[in-house]
N, C-alpha and C positions, 0 to 999 in steps of 0.2 A: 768646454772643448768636446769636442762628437767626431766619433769615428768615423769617415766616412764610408769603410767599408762594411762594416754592418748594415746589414739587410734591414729591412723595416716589421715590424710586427706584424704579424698575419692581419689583415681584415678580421673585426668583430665576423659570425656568422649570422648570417640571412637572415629576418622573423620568420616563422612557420607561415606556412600558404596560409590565404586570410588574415594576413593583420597579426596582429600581437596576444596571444593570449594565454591568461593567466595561467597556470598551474591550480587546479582547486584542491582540497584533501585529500589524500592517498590512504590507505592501509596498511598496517605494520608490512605487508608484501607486496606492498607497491602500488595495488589494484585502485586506480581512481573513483572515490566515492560519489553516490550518487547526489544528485541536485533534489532540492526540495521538490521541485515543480515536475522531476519526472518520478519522485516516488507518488506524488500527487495523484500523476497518469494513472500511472501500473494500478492504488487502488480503484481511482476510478475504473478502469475496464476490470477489476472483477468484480465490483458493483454491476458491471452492463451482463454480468453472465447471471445475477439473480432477479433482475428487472423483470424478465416476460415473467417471473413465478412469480414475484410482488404484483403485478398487475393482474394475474389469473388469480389469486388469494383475494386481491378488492373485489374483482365480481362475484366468486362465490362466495363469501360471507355472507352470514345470518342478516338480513336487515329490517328495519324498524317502518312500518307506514301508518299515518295518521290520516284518518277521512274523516271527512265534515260532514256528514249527510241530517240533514234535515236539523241543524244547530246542535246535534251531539257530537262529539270527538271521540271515534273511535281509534283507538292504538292499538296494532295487531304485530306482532315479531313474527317473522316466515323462518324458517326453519334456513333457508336456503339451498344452498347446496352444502350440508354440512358434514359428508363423505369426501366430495369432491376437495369441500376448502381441507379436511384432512389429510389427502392426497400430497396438495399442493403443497402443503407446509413441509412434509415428508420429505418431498421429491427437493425443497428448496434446501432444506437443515445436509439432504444429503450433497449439493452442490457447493453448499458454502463448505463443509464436511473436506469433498474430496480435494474443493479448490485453495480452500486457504491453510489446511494442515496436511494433506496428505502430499499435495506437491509445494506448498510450503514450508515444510519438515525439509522435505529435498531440494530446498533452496530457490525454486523458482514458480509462482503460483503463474496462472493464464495472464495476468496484467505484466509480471515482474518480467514473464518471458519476450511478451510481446515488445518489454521497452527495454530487454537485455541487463535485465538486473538480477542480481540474486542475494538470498538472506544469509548469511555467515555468521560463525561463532568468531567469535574477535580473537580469539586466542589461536584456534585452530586453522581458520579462513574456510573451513570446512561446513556444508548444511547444517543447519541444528539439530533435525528430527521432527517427527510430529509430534510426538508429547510439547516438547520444546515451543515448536510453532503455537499452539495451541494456547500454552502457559503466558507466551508473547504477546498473542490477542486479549489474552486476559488482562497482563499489565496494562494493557492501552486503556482499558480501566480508569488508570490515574493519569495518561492523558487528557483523557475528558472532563475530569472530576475540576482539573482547578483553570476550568472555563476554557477549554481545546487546548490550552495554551502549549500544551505537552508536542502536538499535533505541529507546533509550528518551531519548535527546536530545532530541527535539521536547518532551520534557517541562520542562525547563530554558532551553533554547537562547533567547533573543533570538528570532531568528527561525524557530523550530521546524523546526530539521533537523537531520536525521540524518546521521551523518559521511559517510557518501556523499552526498546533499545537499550539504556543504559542499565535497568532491570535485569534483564535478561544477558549482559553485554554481548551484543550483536552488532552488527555491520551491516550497510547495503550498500555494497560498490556495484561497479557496472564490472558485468561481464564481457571481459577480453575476449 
């Protein structure tokens, strides 16, 4: 038997604009964590900020030339530009230097910013530092060690990180 003056249940509510979409991992504070493929981005582009120094380092390097002159082989190394290639290497250690521990310390290096991410202590939600950062690159370490594999954990993981991540316990959500 049914009431009939009871009202009917609300309408379920709308799907969000675009279709239907998941929820993916969050932070103990809420902050939606980032996807494998845009922490991917972020290091890529601070890779694209030490690239013109990688290519300026290939040309002036020392290099090796072998002539054939009249059935002898002569092997002569040029010295190059081997101030310049010092320069270079300087100027590069100081880019990685400022880009991925000094404003990676403070949460956001030139890639993370660009793709609105940032680095957090999983306890705090807070930057970690530059010592920290630093100590982070290192663990990445054992990322590599057992064949990148570490490198591809945000792709599985709960909370998308990478064994250094989990080292370090840190977080990369996307900034709100």
């Amino acid at each position: 038997m049914s009431d009939y003056n009871t009202p009917p249940p609300p309408p379920p509510p709308p799907p969000p604009p675009g279709g239907f979409q998941q929820q993916g991992p969050v932070s103990p504070w809420g902050a939606p964590l980032a996807p494998w493929i845009q922490r991917v981005g972020a290091y890529l582009l601070d890779q694209c900020l030490i690239l013109p120094f990688a290519l300026l380092q290939f040309v002036f390097l020392p290099k090796t030339v072998t002539t054939d002159i009249n059935g002898t082989i002569n092997t002569t190394t040029s010295a190059g530009n081997l101030l310049l290639s010092l320069l270079v290497s300087l100027l590069t250690l100081a880019v990685v230097a400022y880009n991925r521990w000094y404003l990676g310390g403070r949460g956001q290096s030139f890639g993370k910013k660009q793709l609105k991410l940032i680095l957090v202590a999983e306890s705090t939600g807070q930057p970690i530092g530059t010592l920290n950062a630093f100590l982070r690159d290192l663990a990445h370490i054992i990322d590599s060690l057992i064949c990148y594999i570490g490198w591809l954990f945000p792709l599985w993981d709960q909370k998308r990180q990478t064994i250094a991540d989990k080292v370090m316990t840190t977080l990369v959500p996307i900034k709100g």
